[in-house]
LONUZA-193714 format. One record per residue: x negated, y negated, z negated of N, C-alpha, C in turn. Coordinates in nm, 3 decimals. Atoms other than C-alpha are relative to their C-alpha. Example, Ala and Ser with C-alpha at 12.3 -4.5 7.8 and 13.67 -1.06 7.14 Angstrom:
REM residues 2
@n.c1->-0.089&n.c2->0.119&n.c3->0.000&ca.c1->-1.230&ca.c2->0.450&ca.c3->-0.780&c.c1->-0.090&c.c2->-0.120&c.c3->0.000
@n.c1->0.082&n.c2->0.119&n.c3->0.006&ca.c1->-1.367&ca.c2->0.106&ca.c3->-0.714&c.c1->0.077&c.c2->-0.109&c.c3->-0.073
END
This chain:
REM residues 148
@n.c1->-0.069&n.c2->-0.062&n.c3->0.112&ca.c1->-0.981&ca.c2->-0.723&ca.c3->1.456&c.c1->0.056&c.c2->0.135&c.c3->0.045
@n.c1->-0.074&n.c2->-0.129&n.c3->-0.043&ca.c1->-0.892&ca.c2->-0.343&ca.c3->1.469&c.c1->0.063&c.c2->0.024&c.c3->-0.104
@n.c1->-0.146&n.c2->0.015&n.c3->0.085&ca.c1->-0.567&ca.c2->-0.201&ca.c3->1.354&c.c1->0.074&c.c2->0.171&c.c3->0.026
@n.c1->-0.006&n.c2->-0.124&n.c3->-0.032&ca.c1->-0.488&ca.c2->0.132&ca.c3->1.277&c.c1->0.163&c.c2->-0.003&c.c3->-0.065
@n.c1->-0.119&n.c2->0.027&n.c3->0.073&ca.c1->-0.104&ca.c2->0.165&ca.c3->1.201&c.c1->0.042&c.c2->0.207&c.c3->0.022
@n.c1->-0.039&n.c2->-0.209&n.c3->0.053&ca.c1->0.047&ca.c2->0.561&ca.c3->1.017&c.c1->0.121&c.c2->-0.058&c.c3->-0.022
@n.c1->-0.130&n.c2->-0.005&n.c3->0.052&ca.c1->0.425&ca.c2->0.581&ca.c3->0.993&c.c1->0.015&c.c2->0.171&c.c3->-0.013
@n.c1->-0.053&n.c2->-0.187&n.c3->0.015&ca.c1->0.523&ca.c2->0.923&ca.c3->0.827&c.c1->0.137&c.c2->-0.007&c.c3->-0.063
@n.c1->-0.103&n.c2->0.001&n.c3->0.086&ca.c1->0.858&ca.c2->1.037&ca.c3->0.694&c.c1->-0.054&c.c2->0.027&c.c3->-0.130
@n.c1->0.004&n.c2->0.021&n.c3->0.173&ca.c1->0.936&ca.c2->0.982&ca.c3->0.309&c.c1->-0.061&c.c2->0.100&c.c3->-0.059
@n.c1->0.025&n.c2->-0.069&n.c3->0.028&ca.c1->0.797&ca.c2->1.296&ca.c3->0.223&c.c1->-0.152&c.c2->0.012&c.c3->-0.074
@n.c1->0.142&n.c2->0.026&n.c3->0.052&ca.c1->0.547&ca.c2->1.340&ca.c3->-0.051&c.c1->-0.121&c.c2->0.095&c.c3->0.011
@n.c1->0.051&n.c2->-0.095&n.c3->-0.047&ca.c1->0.344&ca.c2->1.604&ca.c3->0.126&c.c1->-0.082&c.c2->-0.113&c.c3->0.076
@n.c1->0.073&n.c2->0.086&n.c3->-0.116&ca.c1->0.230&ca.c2->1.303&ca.c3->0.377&c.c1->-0.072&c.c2->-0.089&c.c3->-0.091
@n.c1->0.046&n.c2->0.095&n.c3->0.078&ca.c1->0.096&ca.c2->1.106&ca.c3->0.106&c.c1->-0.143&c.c2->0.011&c.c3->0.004
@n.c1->0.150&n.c2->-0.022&n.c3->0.025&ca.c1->-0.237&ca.c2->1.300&ca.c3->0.074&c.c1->-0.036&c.c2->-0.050&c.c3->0.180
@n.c1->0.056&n.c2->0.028&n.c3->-0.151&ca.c1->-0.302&ca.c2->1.229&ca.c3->0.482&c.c1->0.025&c.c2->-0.144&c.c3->0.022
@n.c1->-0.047&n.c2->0.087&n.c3->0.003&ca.c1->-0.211&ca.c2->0.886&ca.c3->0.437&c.c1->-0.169&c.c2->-0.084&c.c3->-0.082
@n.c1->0.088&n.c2->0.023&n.c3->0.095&ca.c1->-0.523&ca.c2->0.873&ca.c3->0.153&c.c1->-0.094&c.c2->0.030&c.c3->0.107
@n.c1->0.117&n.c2->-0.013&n.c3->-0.043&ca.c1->-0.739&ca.c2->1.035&ca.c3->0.337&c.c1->-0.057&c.c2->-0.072&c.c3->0.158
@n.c1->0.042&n.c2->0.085&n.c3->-0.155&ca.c1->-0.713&ca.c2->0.811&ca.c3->0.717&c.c1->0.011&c.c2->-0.144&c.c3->-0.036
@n.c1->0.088&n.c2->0.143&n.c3->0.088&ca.c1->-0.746&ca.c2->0.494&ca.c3->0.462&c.c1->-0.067&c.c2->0.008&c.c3->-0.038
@n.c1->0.162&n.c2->-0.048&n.c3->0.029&ca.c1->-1.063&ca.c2->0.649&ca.c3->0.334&c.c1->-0.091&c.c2->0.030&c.c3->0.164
@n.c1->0.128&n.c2->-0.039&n.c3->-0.127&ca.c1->-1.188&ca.c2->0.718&ca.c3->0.706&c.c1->-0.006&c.c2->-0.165&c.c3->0.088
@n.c1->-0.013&n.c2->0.105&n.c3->-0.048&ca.c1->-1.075&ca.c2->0.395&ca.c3->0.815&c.c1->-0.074&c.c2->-0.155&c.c3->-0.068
@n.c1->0.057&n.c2->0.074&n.c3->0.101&ca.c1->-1.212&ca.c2->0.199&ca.c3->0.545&c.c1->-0.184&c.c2->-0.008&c.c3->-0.014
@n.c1->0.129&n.c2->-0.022&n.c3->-0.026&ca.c1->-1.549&ca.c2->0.357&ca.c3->0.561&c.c1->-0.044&c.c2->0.004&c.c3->0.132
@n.c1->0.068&n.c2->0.112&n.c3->-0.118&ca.c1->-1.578&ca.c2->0.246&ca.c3->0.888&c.c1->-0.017&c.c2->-0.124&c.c3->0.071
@n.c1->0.008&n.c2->0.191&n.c3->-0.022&ca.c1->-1.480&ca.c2->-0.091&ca.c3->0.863&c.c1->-0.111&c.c2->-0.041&c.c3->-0.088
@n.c1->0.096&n.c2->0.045&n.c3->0.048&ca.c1->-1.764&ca.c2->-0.120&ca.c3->0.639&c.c1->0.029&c.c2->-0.013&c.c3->-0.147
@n.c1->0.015&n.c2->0.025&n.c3->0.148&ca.c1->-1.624&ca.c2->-0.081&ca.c3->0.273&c.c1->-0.088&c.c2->0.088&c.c3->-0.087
@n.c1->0.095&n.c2->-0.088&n.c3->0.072&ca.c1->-1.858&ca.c2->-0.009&ca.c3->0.019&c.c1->0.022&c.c2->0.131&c.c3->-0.064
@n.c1->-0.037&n.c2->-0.137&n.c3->0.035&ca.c1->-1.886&ca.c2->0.366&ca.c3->-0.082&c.c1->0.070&c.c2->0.034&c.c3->-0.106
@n.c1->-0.019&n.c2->0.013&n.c3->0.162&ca.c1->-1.878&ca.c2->0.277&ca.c3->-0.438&c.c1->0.149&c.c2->-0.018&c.c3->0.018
@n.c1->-0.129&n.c2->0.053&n.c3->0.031&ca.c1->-1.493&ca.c2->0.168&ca.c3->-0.370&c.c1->0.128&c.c2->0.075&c.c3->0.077
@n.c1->-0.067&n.c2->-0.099&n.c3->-0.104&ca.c1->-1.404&ca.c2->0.420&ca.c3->-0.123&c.c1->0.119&c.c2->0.133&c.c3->-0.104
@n.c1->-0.101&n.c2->-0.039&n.c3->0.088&ca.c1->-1.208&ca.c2->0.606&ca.c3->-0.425&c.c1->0.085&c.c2->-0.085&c.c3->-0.078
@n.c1->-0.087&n.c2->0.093&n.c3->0.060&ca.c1->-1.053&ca.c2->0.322&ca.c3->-0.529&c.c1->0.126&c.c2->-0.010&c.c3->0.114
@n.c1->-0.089&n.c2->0.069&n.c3->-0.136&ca.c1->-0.916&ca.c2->0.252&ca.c3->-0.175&c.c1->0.098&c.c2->0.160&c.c3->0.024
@n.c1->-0.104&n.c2->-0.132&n.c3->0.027&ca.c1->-0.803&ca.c2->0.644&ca.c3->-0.192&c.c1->0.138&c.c2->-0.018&c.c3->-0.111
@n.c1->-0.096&n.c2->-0.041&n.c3->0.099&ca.c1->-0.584&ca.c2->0.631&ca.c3->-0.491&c.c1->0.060&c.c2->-0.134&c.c3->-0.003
@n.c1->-0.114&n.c2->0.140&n.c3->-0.049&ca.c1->-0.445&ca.c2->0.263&ca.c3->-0.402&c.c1->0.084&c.c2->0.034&c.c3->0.042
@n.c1->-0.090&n.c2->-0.035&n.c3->-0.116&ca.c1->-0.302&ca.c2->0.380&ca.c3->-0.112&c.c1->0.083&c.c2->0.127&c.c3->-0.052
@n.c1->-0.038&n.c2->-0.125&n.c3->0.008&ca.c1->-0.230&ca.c2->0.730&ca.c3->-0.263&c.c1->0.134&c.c2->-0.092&c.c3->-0.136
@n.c1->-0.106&n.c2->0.102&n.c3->0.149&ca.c1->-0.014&ca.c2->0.489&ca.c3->-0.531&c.c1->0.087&c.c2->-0.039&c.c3->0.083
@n.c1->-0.087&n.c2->0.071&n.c3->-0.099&ca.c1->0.126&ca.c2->0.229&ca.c3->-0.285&c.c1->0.116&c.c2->0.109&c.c3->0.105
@n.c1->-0.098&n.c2->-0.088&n.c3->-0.087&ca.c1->0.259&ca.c2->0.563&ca.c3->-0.066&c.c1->0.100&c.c2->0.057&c.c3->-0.096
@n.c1->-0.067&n.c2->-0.051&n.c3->0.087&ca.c1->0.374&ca.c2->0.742&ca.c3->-0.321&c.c1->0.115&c.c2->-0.053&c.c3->-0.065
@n.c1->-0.102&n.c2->0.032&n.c3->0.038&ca.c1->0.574&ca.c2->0.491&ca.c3->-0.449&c.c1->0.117&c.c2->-0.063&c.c3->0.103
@n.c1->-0.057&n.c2->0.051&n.c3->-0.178&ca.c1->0.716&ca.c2->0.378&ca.c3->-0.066&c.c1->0.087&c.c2->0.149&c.c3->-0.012
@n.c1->-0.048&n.c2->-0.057&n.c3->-0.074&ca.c1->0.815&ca.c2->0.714&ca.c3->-0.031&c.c1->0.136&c.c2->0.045&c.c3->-0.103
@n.c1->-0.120&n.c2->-0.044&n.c3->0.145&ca.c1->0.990&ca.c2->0.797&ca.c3->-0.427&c.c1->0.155&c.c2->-0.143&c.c3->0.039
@n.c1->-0.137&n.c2->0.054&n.c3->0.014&ca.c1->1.208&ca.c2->0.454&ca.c3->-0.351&c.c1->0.080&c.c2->0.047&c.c3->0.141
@n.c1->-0.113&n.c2->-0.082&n.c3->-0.099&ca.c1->1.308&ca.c2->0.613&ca.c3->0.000&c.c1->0.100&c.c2->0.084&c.c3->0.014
@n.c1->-0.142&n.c2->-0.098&n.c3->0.081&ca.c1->1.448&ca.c2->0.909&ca.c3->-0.151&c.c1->0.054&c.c2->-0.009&c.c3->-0.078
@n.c1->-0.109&n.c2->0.021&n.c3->0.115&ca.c1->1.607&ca.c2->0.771&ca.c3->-0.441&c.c1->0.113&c.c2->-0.124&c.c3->0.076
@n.c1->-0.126&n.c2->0.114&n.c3->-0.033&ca.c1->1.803&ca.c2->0.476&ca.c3->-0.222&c.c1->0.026&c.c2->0.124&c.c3->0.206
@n.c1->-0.073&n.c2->-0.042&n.c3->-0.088&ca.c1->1.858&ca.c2->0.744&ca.c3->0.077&c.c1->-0.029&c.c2->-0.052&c.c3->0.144
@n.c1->0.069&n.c2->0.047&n.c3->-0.108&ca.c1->1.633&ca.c2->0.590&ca.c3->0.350&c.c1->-0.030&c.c2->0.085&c.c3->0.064
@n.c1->0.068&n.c2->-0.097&n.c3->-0.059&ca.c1->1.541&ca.c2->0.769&ca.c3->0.625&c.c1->-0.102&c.c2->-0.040&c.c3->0.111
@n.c1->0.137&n.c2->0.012&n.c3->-0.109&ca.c1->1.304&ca.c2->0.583&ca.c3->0.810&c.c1->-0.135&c.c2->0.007&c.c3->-0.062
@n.c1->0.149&n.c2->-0.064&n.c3->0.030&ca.c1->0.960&ca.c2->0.612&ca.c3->0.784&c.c1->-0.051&c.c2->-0.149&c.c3->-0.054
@n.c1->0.080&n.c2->0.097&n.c3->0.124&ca.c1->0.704&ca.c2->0.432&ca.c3->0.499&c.c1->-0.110&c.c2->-0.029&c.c3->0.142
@n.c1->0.083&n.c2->0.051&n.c3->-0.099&ca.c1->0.474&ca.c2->0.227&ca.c3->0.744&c.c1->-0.114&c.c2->0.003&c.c3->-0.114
@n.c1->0.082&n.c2->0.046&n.c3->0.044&ca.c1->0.110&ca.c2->0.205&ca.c3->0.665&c.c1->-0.109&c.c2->-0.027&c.c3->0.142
@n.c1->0.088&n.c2->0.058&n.c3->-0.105&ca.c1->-0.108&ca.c2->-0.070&ca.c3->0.859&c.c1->-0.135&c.c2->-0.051&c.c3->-0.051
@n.c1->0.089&n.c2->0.008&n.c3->0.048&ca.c1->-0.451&ca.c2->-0.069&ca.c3->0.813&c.c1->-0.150&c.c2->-0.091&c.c3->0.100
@n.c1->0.068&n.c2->0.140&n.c3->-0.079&ca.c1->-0.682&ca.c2->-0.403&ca.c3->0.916&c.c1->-0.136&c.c2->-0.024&c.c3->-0.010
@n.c1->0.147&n.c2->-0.019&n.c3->0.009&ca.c1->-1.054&ca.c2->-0.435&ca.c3->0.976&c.c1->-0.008&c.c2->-0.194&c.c3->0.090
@n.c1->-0.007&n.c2->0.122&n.c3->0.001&ca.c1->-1.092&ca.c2->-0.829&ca.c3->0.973&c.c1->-0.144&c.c2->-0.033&c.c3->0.004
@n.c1->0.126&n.c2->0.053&n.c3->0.007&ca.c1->-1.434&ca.c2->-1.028&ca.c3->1.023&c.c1->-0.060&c.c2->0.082&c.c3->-0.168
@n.c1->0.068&n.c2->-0.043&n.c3->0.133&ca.c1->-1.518&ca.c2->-0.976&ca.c3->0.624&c.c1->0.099&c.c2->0.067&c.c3->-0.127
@n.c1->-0.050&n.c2->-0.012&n.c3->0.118&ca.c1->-1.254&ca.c2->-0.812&ca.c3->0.458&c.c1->0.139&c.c2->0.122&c.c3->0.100
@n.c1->-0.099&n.c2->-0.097&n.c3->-0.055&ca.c1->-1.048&ca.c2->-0.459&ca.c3->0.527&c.c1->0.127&c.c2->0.022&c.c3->-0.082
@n.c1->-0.113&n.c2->-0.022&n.c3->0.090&ca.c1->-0.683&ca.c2->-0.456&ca.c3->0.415&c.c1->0.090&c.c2->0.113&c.c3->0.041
@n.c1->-0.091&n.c2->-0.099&n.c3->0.016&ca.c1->-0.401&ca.c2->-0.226&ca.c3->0.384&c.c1->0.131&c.c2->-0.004&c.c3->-0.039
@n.c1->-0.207&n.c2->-0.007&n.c3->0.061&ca.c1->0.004&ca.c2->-0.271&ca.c3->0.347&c.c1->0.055&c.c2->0.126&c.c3->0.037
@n.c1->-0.128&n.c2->-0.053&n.c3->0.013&ca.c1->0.242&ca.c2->-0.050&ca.c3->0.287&c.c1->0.084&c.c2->-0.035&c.c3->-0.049
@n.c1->-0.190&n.c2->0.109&n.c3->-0.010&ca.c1->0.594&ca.c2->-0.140&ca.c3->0.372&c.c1->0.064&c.c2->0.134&c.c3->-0.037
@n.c1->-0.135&n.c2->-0.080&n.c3->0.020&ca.c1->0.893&ca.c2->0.037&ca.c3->0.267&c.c1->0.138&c.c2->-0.084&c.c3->0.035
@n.c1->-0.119&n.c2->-0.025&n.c3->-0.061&ca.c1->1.239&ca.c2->0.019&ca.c3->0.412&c.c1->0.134&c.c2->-0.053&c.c3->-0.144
@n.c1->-0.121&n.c2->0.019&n.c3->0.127&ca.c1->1.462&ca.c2->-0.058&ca.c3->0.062&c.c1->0.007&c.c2->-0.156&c.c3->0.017
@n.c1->-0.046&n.c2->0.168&n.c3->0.016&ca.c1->1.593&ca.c2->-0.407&ca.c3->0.095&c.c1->-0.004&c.c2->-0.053&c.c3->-0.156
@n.c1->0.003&n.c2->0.057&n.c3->0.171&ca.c1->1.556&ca.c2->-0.642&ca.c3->-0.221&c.c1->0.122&c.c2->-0.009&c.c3->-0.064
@n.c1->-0.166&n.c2->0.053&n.c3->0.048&ca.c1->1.871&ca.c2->-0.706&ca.c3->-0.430&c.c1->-0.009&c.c2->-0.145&c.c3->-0.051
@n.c1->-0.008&n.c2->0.131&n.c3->0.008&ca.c1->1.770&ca.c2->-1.022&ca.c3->-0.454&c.c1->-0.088&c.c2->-0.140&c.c3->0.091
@n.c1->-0.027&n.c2->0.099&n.c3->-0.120&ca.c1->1.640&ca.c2->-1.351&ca.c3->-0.290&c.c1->-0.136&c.c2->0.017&c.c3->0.111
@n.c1->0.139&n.c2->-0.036&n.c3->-0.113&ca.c1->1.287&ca.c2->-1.214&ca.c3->-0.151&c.c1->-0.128&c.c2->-0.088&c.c3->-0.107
@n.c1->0.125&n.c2->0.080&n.c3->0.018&ca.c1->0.932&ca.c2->-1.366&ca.c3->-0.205&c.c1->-0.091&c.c2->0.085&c.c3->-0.014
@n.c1->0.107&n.c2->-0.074&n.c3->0.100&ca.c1->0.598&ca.c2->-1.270&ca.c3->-0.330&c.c1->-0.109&c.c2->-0.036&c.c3->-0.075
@n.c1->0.052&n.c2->0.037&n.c3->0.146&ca.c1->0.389&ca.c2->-1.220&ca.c3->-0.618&c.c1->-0.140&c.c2->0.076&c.c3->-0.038
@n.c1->0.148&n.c2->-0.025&n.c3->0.015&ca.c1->0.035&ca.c2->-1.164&ca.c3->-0.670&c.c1->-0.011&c.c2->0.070&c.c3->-0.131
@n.c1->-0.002&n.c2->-0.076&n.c3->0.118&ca.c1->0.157&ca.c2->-0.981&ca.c3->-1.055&c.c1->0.105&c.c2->0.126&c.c3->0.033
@n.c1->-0.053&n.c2->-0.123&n.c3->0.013&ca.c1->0.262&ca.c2->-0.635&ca.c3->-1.045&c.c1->0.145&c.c2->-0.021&c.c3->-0.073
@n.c1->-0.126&n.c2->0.042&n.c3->0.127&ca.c1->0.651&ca.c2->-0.595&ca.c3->-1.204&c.c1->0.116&c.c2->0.119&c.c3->0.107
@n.c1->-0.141&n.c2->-0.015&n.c3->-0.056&ca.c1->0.988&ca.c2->-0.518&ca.c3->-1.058&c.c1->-0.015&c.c2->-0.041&c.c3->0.103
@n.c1->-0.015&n.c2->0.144&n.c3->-0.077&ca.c1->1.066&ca.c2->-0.604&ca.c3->-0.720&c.c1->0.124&c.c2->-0.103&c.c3->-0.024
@n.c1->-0.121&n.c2->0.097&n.c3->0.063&ca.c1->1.293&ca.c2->-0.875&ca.c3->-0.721&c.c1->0.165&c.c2->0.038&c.c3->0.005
@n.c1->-0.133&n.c2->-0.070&n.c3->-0.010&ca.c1->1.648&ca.c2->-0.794&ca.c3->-0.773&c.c1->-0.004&c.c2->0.095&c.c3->-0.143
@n.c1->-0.044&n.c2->-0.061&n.c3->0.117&ca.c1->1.787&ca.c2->-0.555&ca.c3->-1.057&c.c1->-0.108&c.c2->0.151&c.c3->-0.034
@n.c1->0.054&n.c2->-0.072&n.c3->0.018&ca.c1->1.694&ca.c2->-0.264&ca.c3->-1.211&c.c1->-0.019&c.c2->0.151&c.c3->0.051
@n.c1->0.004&n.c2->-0.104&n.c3->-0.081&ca.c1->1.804&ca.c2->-0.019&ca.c3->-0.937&c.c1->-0.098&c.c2->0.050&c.c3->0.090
@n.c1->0.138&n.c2->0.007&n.c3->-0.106&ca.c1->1.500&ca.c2->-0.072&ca.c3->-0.759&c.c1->-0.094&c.c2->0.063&c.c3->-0.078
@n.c1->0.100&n.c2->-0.113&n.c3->0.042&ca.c1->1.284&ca.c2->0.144&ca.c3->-1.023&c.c1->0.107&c.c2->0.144&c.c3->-0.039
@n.c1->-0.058&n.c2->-0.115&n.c3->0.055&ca.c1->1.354&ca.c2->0.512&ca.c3->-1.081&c.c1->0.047&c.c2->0.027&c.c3->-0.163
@n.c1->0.015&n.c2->-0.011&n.c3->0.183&ca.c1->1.436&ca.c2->0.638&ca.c3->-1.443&c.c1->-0.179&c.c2->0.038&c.c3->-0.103
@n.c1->0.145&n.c2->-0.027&n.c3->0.108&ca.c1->1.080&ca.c2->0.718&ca.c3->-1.569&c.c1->-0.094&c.c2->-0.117&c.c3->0.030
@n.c1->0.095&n.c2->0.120&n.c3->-0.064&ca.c1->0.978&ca.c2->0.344&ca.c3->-1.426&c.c1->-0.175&c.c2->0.038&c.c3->0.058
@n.c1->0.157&n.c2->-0.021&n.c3->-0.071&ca.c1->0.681&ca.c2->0.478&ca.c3->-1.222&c.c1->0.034&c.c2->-0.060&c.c3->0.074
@n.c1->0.039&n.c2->0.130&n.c3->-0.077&ca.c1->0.740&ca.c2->0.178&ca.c3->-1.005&c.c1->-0.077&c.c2->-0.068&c.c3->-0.065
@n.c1->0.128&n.c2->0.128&n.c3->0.061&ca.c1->0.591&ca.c2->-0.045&ca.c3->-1.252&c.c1->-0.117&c.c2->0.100&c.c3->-0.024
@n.c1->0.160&n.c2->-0.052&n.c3->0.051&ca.c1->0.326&ca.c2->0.195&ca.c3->-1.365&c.c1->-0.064&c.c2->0.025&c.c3->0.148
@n.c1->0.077&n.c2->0.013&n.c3->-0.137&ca.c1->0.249&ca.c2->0.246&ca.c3->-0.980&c.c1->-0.053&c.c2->-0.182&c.c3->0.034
@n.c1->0.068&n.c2->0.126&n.c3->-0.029&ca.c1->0.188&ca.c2->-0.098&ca.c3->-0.950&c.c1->-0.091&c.c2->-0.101&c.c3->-0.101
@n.c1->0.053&n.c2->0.071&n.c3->0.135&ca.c1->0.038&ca.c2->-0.176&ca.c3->-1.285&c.c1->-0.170&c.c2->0.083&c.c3->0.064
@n.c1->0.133&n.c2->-0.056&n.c3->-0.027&ca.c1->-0.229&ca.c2->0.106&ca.c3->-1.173&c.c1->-0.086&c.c2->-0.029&c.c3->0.176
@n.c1->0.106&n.c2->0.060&n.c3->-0.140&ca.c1->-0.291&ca.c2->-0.058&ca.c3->-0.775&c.c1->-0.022&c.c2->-0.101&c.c3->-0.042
@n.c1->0.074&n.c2->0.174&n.c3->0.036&ca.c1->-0.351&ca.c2->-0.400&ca.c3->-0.976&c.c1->-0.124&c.c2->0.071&c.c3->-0.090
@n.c1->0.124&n.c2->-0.001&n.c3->0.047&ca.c1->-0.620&ca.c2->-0.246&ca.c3->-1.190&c.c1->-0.072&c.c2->0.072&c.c3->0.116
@n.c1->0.128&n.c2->-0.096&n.c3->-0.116&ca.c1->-0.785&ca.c2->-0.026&ca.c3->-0.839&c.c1->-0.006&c.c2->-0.137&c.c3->0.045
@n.c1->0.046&n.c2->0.108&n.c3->-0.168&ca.c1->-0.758&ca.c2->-0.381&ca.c3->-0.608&c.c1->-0.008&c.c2->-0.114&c.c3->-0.065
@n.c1->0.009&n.c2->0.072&n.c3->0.059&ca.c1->-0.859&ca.c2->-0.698&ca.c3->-0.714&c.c1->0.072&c.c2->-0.104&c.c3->0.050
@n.c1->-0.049&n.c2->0.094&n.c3->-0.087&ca.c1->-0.670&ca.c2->-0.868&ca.c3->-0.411&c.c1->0.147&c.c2->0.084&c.c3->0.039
@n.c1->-0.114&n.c2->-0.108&n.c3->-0.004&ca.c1->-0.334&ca.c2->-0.697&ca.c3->-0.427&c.c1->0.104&c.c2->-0.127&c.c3->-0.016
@n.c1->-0.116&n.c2->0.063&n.c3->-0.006&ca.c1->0.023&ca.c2->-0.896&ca.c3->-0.313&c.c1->0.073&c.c2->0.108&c.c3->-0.007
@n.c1->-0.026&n.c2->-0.116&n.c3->-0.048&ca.c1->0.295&ca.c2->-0.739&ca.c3->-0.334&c.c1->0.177&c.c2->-0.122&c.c3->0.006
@n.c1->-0.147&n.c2->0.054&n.c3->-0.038&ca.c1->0.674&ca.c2->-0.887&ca.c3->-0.182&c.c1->0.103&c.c2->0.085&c.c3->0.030
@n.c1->-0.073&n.c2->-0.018&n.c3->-0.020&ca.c1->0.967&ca.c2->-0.821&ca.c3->-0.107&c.c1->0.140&c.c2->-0.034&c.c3->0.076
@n.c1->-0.096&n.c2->0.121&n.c3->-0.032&ca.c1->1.264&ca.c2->-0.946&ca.c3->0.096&c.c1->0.130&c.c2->0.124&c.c3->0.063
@n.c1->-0.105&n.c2->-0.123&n.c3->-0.040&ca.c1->1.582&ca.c2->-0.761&ca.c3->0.253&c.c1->-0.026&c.c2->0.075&c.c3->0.138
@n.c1->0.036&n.c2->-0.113&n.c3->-0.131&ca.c1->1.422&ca.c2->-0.589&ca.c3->0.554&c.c1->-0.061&c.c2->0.111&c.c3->-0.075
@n.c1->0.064&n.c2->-0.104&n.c3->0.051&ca.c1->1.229&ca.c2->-0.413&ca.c3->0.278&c.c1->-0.129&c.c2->-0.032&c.c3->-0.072
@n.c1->0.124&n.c2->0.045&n.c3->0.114&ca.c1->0.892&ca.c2->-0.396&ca.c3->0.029&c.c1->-0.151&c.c2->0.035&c.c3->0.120
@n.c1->0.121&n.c2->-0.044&n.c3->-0.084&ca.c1->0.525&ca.c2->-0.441&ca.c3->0.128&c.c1->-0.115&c.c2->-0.026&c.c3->-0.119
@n.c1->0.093&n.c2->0.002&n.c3->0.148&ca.c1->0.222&ca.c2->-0.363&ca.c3->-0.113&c.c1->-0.081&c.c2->-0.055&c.c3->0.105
@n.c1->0.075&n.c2->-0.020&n.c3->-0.084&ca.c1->-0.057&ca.c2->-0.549&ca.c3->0.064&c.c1->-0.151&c.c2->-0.021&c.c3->-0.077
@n.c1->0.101&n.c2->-0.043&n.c3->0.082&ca.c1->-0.402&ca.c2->-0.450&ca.c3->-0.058&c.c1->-0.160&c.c2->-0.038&c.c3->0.097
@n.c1->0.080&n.c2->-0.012&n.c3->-0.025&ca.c1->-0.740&ca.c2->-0.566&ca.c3->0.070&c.c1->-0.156&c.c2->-0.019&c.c3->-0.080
@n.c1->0.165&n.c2->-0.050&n.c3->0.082&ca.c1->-1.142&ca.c2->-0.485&ca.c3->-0.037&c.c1->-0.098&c.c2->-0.096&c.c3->0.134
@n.c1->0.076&n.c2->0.016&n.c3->-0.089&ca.c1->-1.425&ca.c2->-0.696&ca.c3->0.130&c.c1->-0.097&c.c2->0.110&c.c3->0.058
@n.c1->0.077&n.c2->-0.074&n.c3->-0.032&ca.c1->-1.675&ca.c2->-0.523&ca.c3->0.353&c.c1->-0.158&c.c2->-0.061&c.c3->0.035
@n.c1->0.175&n.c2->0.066&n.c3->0.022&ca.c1->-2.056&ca.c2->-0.563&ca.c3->0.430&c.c1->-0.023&c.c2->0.040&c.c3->0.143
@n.c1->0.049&n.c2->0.022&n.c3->-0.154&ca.c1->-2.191&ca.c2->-0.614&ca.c3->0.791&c.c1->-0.044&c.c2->0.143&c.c3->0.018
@n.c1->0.030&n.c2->-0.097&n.c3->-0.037&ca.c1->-2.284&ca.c2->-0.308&ca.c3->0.992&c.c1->-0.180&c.c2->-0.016&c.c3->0.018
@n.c1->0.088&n.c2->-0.014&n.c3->-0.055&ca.c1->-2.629&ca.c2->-0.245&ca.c3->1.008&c.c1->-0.089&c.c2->0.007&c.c3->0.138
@n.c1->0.007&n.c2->-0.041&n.c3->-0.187&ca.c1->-2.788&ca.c2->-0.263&ca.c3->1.362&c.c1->-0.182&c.c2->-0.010&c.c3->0.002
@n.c1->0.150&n.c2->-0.061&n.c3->0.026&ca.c1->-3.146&ca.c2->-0.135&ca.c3->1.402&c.c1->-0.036&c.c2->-0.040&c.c3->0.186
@n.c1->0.087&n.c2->0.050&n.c3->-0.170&ca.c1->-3.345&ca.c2->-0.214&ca.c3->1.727&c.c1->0.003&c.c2->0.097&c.c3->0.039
END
């Protein structure tokens, strides 16, 4: 299993380099091409919204993203740093995380960020607990070719 792990500060400047070394990483674990823009604008979602709840709750550590190349299937979490306001778990439906309503901004692009990585990933968790949030996102892949 190889394991490529990006921590950048909150900053939404790092978001696009974040897209594009889950698109290089992805297409060499073997995901299909056809999905290789899906797996861009997941991640370009999942960061984006890691990095908007950093600066709205005043975080200053860095949005982790760990990226996994498994026998048949390449995934992708991004964690964020905001503790839950409430008891933890997770949930295979896009929403709120758990806890109140301080946890989305005012124009709720939390939920619409996560309404739009449930229609890109078909295998999309996403939890929460008080160390902080983790979107975790994986796409199967297809054997490497190997030629004589």
């Amino acid at each position: 299993m190889a394991t490529v792990e990006l921590r950048f500060s909150a900053q939404p400047e790092h978001v696009r380099t974040a897209r594009l070394v889950a698109a290089a990483v992805a297409r060499r674990a073997g995901v299909d091409e056809a999905v290789l823009d899906e797996v861009r604008l997941a991640v370009g979602e999942a960061c984006s919204r890691a990095v908007g709840l950093h600066r709205s709750h005043g975080i200053t550590a860095p949005v982790r993203v760990v990226l996994s190349e498994e026998e048949k299937t390449f995934s992708i979490e991004v964690g964020d740093e905001v503790p839950s306001a409430g008891s933890g778990g997770a949930s295979d439906v896009p929403g709120a995380r758990n806890g109140s309503d301080e946890d989305l901004d005012s124009d709720g692009e939390d939920e619409m960020g996560l309404a739009v990585i449930s229609g890109l990933v078909d295998d999309v968790e996403v939890s929460s607990t008080e160390d902080g949030g983790v979107i975790r996102m994986s796409w199967p892949t297809t054997p490497a070719i190997v030629l004589p």
